[in-house]
Every structure is written in structure tokens, then in C-alpha cells.
C-alpha positions in Angstrom: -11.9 0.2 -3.6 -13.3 2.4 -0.9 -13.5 0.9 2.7 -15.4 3.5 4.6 -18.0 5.4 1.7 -20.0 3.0 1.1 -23.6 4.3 0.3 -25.7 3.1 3.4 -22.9 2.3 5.6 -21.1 5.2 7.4 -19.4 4.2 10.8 14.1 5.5 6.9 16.2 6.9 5.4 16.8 4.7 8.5 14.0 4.0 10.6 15.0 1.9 13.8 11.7 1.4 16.0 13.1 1.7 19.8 12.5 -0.9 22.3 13.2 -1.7 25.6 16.9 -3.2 26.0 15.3 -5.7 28.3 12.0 -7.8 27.8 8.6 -6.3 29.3 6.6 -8.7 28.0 5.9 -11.8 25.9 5.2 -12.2 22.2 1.7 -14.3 21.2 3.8 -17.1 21.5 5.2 -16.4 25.1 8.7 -15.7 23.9 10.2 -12.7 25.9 9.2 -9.5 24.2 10.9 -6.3 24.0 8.0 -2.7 23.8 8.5 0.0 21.7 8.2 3.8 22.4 4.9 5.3 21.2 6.1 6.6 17.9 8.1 3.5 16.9 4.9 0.8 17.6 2.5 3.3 15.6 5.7 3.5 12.9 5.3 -0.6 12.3 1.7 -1.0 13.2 0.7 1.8 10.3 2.9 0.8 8.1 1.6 -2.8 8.6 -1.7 -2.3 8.9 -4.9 -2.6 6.6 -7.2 -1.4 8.7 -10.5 -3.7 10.1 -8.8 -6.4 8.9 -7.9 -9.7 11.2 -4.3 -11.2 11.8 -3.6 -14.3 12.8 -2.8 -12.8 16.4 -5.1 -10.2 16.9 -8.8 -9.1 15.6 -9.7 -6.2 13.8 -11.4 -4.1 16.3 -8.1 -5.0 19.0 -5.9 -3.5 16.4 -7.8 -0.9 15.0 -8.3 0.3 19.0 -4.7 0.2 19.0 -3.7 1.9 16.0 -6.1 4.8 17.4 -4.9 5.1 21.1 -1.1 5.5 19.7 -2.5 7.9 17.4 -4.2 10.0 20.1 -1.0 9.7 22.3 1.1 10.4 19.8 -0.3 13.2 18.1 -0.6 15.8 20.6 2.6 15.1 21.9 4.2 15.9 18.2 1.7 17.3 15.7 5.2 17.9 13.0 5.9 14.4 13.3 2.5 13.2 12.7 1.5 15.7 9.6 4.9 14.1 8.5 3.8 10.1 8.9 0.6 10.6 7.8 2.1 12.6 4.5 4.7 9.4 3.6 2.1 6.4 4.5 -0.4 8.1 1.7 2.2 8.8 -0.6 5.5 7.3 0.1 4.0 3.5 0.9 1.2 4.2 -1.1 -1.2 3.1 1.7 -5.0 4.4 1.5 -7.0 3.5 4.6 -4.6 3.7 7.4 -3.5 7.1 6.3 -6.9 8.3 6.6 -7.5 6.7 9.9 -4.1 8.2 11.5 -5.2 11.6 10.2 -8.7 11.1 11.7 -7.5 10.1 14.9 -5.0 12.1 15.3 -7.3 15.6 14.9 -9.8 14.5 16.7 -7.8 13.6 20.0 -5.7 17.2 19.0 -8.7 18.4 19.2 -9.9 16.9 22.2 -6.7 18.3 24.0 -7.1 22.0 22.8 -4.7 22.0 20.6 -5.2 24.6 17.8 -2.9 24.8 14.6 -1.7 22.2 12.0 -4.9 20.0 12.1 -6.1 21.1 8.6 -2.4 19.9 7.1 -2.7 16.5 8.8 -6.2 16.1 6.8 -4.9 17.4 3.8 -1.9 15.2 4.1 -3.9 11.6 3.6 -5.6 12.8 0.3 -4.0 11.3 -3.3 -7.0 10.6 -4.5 -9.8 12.1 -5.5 -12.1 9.5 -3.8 -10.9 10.0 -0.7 -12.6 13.7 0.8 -15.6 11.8 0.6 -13.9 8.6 2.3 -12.8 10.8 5.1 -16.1 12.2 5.8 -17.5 8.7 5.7 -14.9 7.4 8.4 -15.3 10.4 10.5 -19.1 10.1 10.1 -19.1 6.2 11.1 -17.3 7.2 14.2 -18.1 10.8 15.5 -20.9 11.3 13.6 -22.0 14.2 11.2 -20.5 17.1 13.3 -17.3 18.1 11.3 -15.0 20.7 13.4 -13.8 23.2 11.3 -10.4 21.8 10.6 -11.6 19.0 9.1 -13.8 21.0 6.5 -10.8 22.9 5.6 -8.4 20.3 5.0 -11.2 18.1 3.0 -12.1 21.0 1.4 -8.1 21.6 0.4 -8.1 17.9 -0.6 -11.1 18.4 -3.5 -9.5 21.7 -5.2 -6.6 19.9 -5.2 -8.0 16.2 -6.6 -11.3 17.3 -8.1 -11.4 17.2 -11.9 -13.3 16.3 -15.2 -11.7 12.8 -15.3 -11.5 12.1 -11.3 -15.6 13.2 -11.8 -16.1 10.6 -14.4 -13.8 7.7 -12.3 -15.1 8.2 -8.6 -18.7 10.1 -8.5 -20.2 7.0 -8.4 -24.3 6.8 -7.5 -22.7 3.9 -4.8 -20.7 6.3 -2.8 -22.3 7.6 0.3 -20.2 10.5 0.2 -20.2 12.1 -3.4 -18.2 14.6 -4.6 -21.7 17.1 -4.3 -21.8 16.0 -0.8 -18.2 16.9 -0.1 -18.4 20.5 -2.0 -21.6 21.6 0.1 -20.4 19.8 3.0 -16.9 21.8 2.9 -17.4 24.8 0.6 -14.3 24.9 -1.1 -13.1 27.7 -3.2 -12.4 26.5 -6.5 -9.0 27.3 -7.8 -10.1 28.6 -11.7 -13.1 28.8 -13.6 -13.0 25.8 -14.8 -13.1 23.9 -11.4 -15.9 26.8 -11.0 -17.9 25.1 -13.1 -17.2 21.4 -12.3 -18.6 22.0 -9.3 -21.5 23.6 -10.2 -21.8 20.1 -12.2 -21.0 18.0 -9.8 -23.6 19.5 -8.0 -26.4 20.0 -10.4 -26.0 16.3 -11.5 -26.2 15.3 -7.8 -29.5 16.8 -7.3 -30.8 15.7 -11.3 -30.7 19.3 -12.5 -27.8 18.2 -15.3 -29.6 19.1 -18.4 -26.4 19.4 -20.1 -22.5 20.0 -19.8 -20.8 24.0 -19.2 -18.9 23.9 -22.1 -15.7 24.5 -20.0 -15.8 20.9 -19.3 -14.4 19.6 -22.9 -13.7 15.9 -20.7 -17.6 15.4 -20.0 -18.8 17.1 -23.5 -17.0 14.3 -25.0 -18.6 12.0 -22.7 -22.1 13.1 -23.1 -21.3 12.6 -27.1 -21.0 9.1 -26.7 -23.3 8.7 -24.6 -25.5 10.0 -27.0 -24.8 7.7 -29.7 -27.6 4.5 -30.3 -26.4 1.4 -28.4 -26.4 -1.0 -32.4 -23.9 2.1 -33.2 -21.5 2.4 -30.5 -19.3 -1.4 -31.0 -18.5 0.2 -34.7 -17.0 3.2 -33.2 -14.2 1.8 -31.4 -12.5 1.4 -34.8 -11.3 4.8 -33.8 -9.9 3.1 -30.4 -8.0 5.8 -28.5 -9.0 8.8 -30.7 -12.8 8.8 -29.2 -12.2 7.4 -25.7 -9.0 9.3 -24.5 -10.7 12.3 -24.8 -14.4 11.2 -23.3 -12.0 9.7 -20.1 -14.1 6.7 -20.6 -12.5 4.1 -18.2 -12.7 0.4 -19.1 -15.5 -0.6 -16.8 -17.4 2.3 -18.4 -16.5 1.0 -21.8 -18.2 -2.0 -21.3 -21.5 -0.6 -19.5 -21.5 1.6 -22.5 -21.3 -1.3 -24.9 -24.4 -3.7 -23.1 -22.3 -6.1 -24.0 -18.7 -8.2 -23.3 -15.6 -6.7 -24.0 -14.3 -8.8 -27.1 -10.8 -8.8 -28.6 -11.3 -5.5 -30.8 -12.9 -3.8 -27.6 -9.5 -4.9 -25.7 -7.6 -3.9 -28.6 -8.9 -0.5 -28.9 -9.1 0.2 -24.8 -5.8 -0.8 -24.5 -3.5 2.8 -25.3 -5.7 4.7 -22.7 -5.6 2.2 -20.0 -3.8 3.1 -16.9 -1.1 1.0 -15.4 -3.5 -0.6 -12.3 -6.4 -1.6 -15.0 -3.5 -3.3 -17.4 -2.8 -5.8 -14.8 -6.3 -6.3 -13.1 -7.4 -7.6 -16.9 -4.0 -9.7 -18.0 -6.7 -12.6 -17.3 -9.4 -11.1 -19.6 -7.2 -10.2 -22.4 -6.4 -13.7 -22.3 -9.5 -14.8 -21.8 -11.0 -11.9 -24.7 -8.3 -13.3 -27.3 -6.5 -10.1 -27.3 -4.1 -10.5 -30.6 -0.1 -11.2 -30.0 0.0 -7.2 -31.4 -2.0 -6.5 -28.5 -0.4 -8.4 -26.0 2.9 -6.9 -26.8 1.8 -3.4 -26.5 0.8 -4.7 -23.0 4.0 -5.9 -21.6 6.0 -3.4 -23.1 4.5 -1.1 -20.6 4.4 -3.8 -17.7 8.1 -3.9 -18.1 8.7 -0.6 -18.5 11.0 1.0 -15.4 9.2 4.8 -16.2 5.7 3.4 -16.4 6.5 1.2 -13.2 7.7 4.0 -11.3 4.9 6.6 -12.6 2.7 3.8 -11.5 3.6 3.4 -7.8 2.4 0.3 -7.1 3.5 -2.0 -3.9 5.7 -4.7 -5.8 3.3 -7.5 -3.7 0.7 -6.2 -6.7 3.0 -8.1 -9.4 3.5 -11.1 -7.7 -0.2 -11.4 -7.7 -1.0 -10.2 -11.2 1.9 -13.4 -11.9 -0.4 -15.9 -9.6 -3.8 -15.1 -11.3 -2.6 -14.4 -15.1 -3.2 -17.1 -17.0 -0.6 -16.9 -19.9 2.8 -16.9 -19.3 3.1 -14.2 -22.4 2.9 -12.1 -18.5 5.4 -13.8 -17.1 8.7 -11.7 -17.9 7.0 -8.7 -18.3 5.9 -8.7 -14.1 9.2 -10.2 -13.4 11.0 -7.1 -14.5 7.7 -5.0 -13.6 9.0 -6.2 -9.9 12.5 -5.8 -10.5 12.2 -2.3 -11.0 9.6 -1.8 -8.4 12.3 -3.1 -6.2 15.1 -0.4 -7.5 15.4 1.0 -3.8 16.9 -2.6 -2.6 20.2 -2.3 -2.0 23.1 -4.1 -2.9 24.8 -4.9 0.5 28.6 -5.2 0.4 30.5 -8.5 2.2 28.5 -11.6 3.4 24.8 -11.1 4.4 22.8 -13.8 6.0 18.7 -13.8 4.9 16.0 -15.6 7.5 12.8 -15.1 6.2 10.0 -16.6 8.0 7.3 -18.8 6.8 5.9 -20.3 10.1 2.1 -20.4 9.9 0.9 -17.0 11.4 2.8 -15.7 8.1 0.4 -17.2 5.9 -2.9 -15.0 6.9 -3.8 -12.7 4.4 -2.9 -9.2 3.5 -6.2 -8.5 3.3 -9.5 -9.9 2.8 -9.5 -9.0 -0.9 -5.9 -9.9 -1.2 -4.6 -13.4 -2.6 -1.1 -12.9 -1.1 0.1 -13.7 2.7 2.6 -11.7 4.6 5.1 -15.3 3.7 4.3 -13.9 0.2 5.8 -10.2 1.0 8.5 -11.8 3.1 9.8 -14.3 0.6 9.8 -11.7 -2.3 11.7 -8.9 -0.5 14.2 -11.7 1.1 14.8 -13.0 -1.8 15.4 -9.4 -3.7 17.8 -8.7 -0.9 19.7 -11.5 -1.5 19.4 -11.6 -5.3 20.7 -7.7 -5.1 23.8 -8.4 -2.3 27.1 -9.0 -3.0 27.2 -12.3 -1.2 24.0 -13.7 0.5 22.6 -16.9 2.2 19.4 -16.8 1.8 17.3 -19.2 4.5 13.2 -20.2 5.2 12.9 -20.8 8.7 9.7 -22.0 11.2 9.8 -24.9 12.9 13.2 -25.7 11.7 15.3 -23.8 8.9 16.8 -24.7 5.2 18.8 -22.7 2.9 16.5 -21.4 -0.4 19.4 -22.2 -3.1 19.3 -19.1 -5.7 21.8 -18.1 -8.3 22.5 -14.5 -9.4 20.0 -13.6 -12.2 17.5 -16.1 -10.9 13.6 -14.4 -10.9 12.9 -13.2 -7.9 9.5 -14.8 -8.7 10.3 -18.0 -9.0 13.2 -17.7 -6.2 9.7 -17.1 -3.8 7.4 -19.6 -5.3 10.4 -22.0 -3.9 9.9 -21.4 0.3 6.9 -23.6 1.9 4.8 -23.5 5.0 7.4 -25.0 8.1 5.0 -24.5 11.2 6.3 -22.7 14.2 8.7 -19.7 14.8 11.8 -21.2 16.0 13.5 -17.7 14.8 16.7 -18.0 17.3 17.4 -21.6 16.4 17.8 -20.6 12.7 20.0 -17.8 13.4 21.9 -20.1 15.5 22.1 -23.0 12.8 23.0 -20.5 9.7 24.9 -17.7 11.3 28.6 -18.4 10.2 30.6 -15.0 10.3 27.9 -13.1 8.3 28.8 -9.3 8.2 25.0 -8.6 8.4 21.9 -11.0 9.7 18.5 -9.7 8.1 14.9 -11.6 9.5 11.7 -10.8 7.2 9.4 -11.7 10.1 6.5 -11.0 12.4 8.5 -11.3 15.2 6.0 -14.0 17.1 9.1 -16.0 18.3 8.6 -19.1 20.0 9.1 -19.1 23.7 10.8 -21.5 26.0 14.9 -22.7 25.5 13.9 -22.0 21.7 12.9 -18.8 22.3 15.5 -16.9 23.1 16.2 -13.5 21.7 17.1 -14.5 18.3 19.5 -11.6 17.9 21.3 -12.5 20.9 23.2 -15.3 18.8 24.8 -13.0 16.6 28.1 -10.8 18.0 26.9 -7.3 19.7 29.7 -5.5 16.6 27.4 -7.5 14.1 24.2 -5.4 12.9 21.2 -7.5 12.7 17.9 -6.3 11.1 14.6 -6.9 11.5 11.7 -6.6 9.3 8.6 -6.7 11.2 5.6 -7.3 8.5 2.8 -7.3 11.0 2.7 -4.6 13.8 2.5 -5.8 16.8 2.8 -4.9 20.4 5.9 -6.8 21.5 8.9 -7.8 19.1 11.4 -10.7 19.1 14.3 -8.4 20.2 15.4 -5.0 20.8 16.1 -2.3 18.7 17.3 1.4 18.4 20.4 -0.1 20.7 23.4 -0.4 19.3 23.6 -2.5 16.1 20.2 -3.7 16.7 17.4 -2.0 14.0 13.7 -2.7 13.6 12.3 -1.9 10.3 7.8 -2.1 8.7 6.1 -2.6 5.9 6.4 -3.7 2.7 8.0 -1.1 0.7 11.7 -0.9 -0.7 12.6 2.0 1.6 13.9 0.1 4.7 16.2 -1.8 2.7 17.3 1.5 1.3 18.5 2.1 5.4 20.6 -0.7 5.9 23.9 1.5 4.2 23.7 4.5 5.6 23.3 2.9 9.0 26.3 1.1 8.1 27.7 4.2 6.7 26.9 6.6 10.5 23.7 8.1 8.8 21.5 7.2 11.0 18.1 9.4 10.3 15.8 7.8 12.3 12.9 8.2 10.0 12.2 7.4 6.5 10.4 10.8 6.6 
């Protein structure tokens, strides 16, 4: 969904974040907080972020300023580095918005300094989508207004001959965009890479302007279209009979489907949209095939490719999205189908050698959302990846922690679904008392956490409790300024986001390979 084109609206391997080895300053909850160098707080606050969104510590616009003064500090002192972030948080964490912010920012305050060379990369780099050239000109618009530097036109213009297509035209030209792909071609003036893409643009561009009296016959994607289309509205329920035969090739999506119909999507609609769906539209509807009736048949056809470790990986989603397609589906036909879904989103966790003690929090500034469309909490993302750790290690304890602590009991084999479901809301952030109570000889301590420890004789640097020869990992699901402890110094490691990848550090760190970067 877009966040900044919005028709009448435009305003590691291992990858320790350094800190201070002493506190310089305090955590929101006056606990003694260690900083971080400029590229290790913009590391966890991108990687965290979803940008003008609220946390429970800090506002939107207080975060958002943030994020953009690192970026500007950042970026002219290392351009390599930034083209790199900005390259892995669009498509190695799969995150949208923030990589199109850090891209922004960080040309514009390149620019700003004089510094020529590289800026058209860094655009180029936060584009997977062909929606997003026109969300970058919408951001940039919203902020700096409708004077695009030169740089910028290039690398949005590299960004549509790369993602512009028949089927992209038909998914994301939408009349509610403020920036449509016409908008971005004459804006940018992009050479297209064939005739074919010659001609879409000359589409694109008549249709934008209501000159589209019919389809170059290049374009076989939007012929097909225009075919059905054509076809009398009493006619067109009879025709999906043929199912995938006449919509794969018209790239009807499902929401178009039913606009086409001017009517519900029943059973047989289901049914016959079903082999051309794409892995994100199977489960947004698990609810309306429910709902719809959708045969057993169906429903099979359906989890078969939910479980399916290709389809999951071709998919790239976050592995937060199946723990909420499991809390809104309805039927539990879903339910084993999104637990292996997750399980093989989650391929890159590890399986740790020896004894590994798990802390994930769930004190109350967890339990904000992701996002204001999201149904899950950062406690959500915390108790699914501490419980996959522990699932995947060879021996584990896995504990809940806040206020006080309790061991979450698990069994190898148990769903890492329903492992989660079992941790509840315990208040505070008492993070070095539960280190203290459950630390017994571990060879590894790992805390899922936002690092808001509690101050006073509870607040103590949690990692502090364990032995300095004992590596202790944090990983810090919220971004912000000051953490619970320091990192980068000696076995002490700071870890973002939600993804699999950090995990993925914790043995070569252990094994001496310690690249600093998971890019």
C-alpha cells in the first residue's frame, strides 16, 4: 500500500552496532544507556523503522527527524556504505518506505554538501517495485517540493525501465496515485530498453491524458485485457469456467476480477482466481475463501503453496506476515500450512551448538504496534523469533521477562506458533533481573528486546551479569537512541529488525568471522 503517492496528498553476516563502552545517557526508562556511532543507530533505527509511525517512546515526526539527520550525517561521510544499506533494506529485509526515505535523504544532504557521483545508484537502489518511482517523487515532492535535481530523475528514471511492464501497468497505474506511471515517464524521460517498453510508454501515456483509443498490438498483456473488458457484464461470471486460461493472460488481479464481475466473488470465482494468484493475495483472502465457501479441492491447492519452501522463498515475505494471516484466518484448514509457511521463512535461524539462554521481552512498550495497519506488536516479532531460536538450538531455555521473568516450556517439534501464542503481557522491563534469575552457565545469553531497561538497582546493565568470555546478544526491535548495554566490545553484539539474518551472525561470530555488516 503506498504511504507517500497518494493522489492529493504529496509532502550481518554479523552486524554488531557499536556503542559507547560506558553509559552517556539514559534509556526512556532512566536506565544507564550506552550511544551508538552514526552508522550503527541508523543500522537499527532503519531496520526498525516504519516510517511516520508512533512508538510507544517516541512520535512519528521525532523519529522520522531522526532517521533523516543520521541519514544526512551519514551519507556524505560514506556514499559506498549508504548505496549498500539502502540496496539490502529494499531487498534483503524487504522493507518499502524506509528505503525510500534513506535514499531521499541521503541525496539530498549529498547534494547539499557538493558531493557529485553515486547519487543516481542510491535512488535506483530503493526501487523493487514498480509503484515505487512514482512513490519517490511523491516523498521528495511532499518535502522539497517539485524541483527534482538531476540525479534523482536519473535514478527514477533507471527504476521505471527496469520495473515498468504490461502487468506492473495493469497492478499499480491506479487513477488514485498522485504520481502515475505517465507522470513518472514525462517527469524523468527514460529511455526505454526495447520496443516493446517503447510502446508501453507511449500507453501509459496516452491513457493518462484519455487519448487510449485502443492497445499497440505489442502489448499482447493489455489486448487480452481490453478483450475482457469488452465482454457484456450478464456474460462475463460464465467465462470463468475457463478459470486460469482467460485471466493469466489478461493479468487480471483479484481485486480487478471482482470490479469486473459487479458482483461478490463466490466459490467458483475463488476457485477459478486461485492458480494465478500470487503468494501476498493467497493469504490476505484465507478469510474470504472461507468466508466464499471455496471447496476442500480448492482449499488444498491453497496450502500446498502456503507450505511450499520454493513458493515461500520466491515470495519474500517477513515471517511476522504468517503469524498474522494464522490470527485473522478463520479455519484452521490454514493452520499447518502458515506453520510450515513460517518454518521455512525462518530457514536462516540457526541452530546454536551447547546451552543457549532466550530472554524475550514482553513488558508493555513491546506491545505497540508494528504499524498502524498491522495487527501484530513488536512482543509478537519478539516471541516468534525467540522461540524459533530456541526451537532451532541444540539446547535452549527459553524465558518471557518484564516486570519479573518465567521460563516459556517448549518441546522440540513444538509450532513455533503456538510456542508464541503462550508469552503474556508482564509490565515493566526488569531486563538485568531476568538475566540474573535464569543465567546458569549458558554458553550464549540472547535478549529479543527494545532495550528500554528499567533504571534504578534493577537497572543495571543487564549484560553485566553474564561472564565478559560469555557472548551475549541483543536484538533491538525498536531503534532507539540509547541501548541497554554496549556492543561492538568484546563479546558484546547488538543486532535490528525482524528478519532471519542476524540470527544467521551469531556462528560466525562465534566462529572469528566477524563482518560487521549483513551487507
Amino acid at each position: 500500500m503506498s504511504k507517500f503517492n497518494l493522489r492529493g496528498l504529496l509532502r550481518t553476516g554479523a552486524s554488531a552496532a557499536v556503542t559507547d563502552e560506558r553509559p552517556s545517557g539514559a534509556t526512556y526508562e532512566g536506565a544507564p544507556g550506552y550511544a551508538r556511532d552514526g552508522k550503527s543507530e541508523l543500522f537499527l533505527l532503519a531496520v526498525t523503522s516504519f516510517v511516520a509511525e508512533d512508538t510507544f517512546y517516541e512520535a512519528a515526526a521525532e523519529r522520522d527527524a531522526r532517521l533523516r539527520d543520521l541519514v544526512a550525517r551519514v551519507a556524505v561521510e560514506d556514499s559506498d556504505w549508504t548505496l549498500r544499506l539502502v540496496r539490502w533494506l529494499r531487498t534483503g529485509v524487504h522493507l518499502r518506505s524506509v528505503a525510500l526515505v534513506v535514499a531521499a535523504e541521503a541525496v539530498r544532504a549529498r547534494l547539499g554538501a557538493g558531493i557529485a557521483g553515486g547519487n543516481r545508484a542510491i535512488v535506483d537502489a530503493a526501487f523493487d517495485r514498480a509503484d515505487e518511482p512514482g512513490e519517490f517523487l511523491a516523498y521528495w515532492a511532499g518535502r522539497y517540493g517539485r524541483a527534482y535535481p538531476k540525479p534523482v530523475k536519473r535514478g527514477v528514471a533507471d527504476g521505471a525501465v527496469r520495473l515498468y511492464s504490461e502487468r506492473s501497468l495493469v497492478k499499480y497505474d491506479g487513477q488514485a496515485r498522485g504520481f502515475r506511471f505517465a507522470d513518472v515517464l514525462e517527469l524523468t524521460h527514460p529511455t526505454p530498453r526495447d520496443e516493446r517498453q517503447s510502446a508501453l510508454f507511449r500507453h501509459a501515456l496516452d491513457r493518462r491524458h484519455d487519448r487510449a483509443d485502443s492497445v499497440p498490438e505489442q502489448l499482447a498483456v493489455l489486448q487480452a485485457r481490453q478483450q475482457l473488458l469488452a465482454v457484456p457484464v450478464e456474460q462475463r461470471r460464465a467465462l470463468l469456467a475457463e478459470g486460469e486460461r482467460i485471466l493469466r493472460p489478461a493479468g487480471m488481479t483479484w481485486e480487478q476480477v471482482a470490479g469486473w464481475l459487479q458482483g461478490p466473488l463466490d466459490a467458483a470465482a475463488w476457485e477459478a482466481l486461485i492458480p494465478s494468484m500470487g503468494y501476498m493475495a493467497l493469504m490476505r483472502n484465507l478469510r474470504n475463501f472461507d468466508e466464499a465457501g471455496v471447496s476442500d479441492e480448492g482449499g488444498t491447492q491453497v496450502a500446498a503453496r502456503l507450505a511450499d519452501p520454493d513458493e515461500v522463498a520466491r515470495s519474500r515475505q517477513l515471517p511476522l506476515r504468517f503469524l498474522s494471516a494464522y490470527r485473522t484466518a478463520p479455519s484452521l484448514r490454514w493452520a499447518w500450512a502458515l506453520e510450515r509457511a513460517l518454518q521455512a521463512s525462518l530457514a536462516g535461524v540457526p541452530s546454536l551448538t551447547g546451552r543457549t539462554l532466550v530472554l524475550v521481552d514482553r513488558s508493555g512498550s513491546m506491545f505497540t504496534r508494528l504499524s498502524r495497519r498491522s495487527v501484530l506488536t513488536r512482543a509478537d516479532g519478539a516471541a516468534v523469533f525467540g522461540a524459533a531460536l530456541a526451537a532451532r538450538a541444540a539446547a535452549a531455555d527459553l524465558v518471557e521477562f518484564g516486570t519479573h521473568s518465567a521460563p516459556v516450556r517448549f518441546r522440540r517439534g513444538d509450532s513455533v506458533l503456538k510456542v508464541a501464542e503462550r508469552m503474556g503481557n508482564l509490565g515493566g522491563t526488569n531486563t538485568a533481573d531476568a538475566v540474573r534469575r535464569h543465567y546458569r552457565g549458558h554458553d550464549r545469553v540472547v535478549i529479543v528486546t527494545d532495550e528500554q531497561a528499567w533504571a534504578g538497582w534493577r537497572g543495571a546493565d543487564p549484560t553485566k551479569v553474564v561472564p565478559a568470555s560469555v557472548p551475549v546478544y541483543t536484538f533491538n526491535l525498536a531503534g532507539y537512541q540509547y541501548g541497554h548495554g554496549p556492543s561492538g566490545v568484546g563479546n558484546r553484539h547488538t543486532f535490528g529488525g525482524l528478519s532471519d539474518q542476524g540470527f544467521a551472525a551469531i556462528p560466525l561470530l562465534e566462529a572469528g568471522r566477524d563482518r560487521r555488516w549483513p551487507f
